[in-house]
N, C-alpha and C positions, 0 to 999 in steps of 0.2 A: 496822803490824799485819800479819802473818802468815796467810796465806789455806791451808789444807790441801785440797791439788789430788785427788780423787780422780779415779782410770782412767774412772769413768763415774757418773751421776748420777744422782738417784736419780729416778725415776718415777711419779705417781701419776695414776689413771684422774680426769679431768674430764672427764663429757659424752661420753665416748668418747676422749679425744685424752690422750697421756700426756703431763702435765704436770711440771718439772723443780720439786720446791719450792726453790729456792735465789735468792740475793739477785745485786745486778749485780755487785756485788766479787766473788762466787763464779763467775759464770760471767763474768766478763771472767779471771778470772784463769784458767779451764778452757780459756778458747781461747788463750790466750798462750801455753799451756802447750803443746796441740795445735800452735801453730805453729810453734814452737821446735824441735820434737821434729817436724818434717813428716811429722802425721796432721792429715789435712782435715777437715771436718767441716760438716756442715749444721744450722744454730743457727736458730731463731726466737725473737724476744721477741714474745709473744703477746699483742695487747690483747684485748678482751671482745668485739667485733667478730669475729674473725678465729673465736674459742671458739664464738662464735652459728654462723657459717658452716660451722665443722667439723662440729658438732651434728647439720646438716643437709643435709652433702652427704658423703656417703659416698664418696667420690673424691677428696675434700679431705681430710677428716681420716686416709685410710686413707697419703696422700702424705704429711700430717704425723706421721703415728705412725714414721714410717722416719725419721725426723731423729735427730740426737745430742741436742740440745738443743731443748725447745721450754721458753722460761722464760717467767713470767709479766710483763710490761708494761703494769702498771697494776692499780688496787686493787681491783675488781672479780674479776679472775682470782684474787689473794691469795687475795681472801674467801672465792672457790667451793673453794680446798686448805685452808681451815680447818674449810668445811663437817663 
C-alpha cells in the first residue's frame, strides 16, 4: 500500500497542543521521508498522559506546539480529534 507523503501535516487544536490527526503508517512514512531528504525533525507520539500535562503546564505545551509532528499514541487522544 502506497502512503501519500505530504510537506507537512495537518494540525488540530487539543487542549491547547496541536494535534497531527494521522495514523502510524502516515507518520512513519513522513519521517522516512524527512530522512532521506535530510530535514530533521522533532516528532512526538503522544499518549493521554502527556495531553493532561500539556493542558496544564504552559511551558510544556508551548515546547510541544513547536514540534513537526505531535501524533496521537493511544485511543484516548483519537477520541479527544473526534470530539
Amino acid at each position: 500500500m502506497s502512503v501519500r507523503i505530504p510537506t507537512e501535516l495537518p494540525r488540530h487544536d487539543l487542549f491547547g497542543v496541536k494535534v497531527c490527526p494521522t495514523t502510524y503508517e502516515q507518520a512513519v512514512a513522513w519521517c522516512i521521508h524527512r530522512a532521506k531528504t535530510g530535514q530533521g525533525a522533532c516528532v512526538d507520539l503522544m499518549a493521554v498522559h502527556s495531553l493532561v500535562t500539556a493542558s496544564q503546564d504552559k511551558r510544556y505545551q508551548d515546547r510541544l506546539n513547536t514540534f513537526e509532528v505531535v501524533a496521537p499514541a493511544g485511543q484516548p487522544v483519537r477520541w479527544g480529534l473526534n470530539w
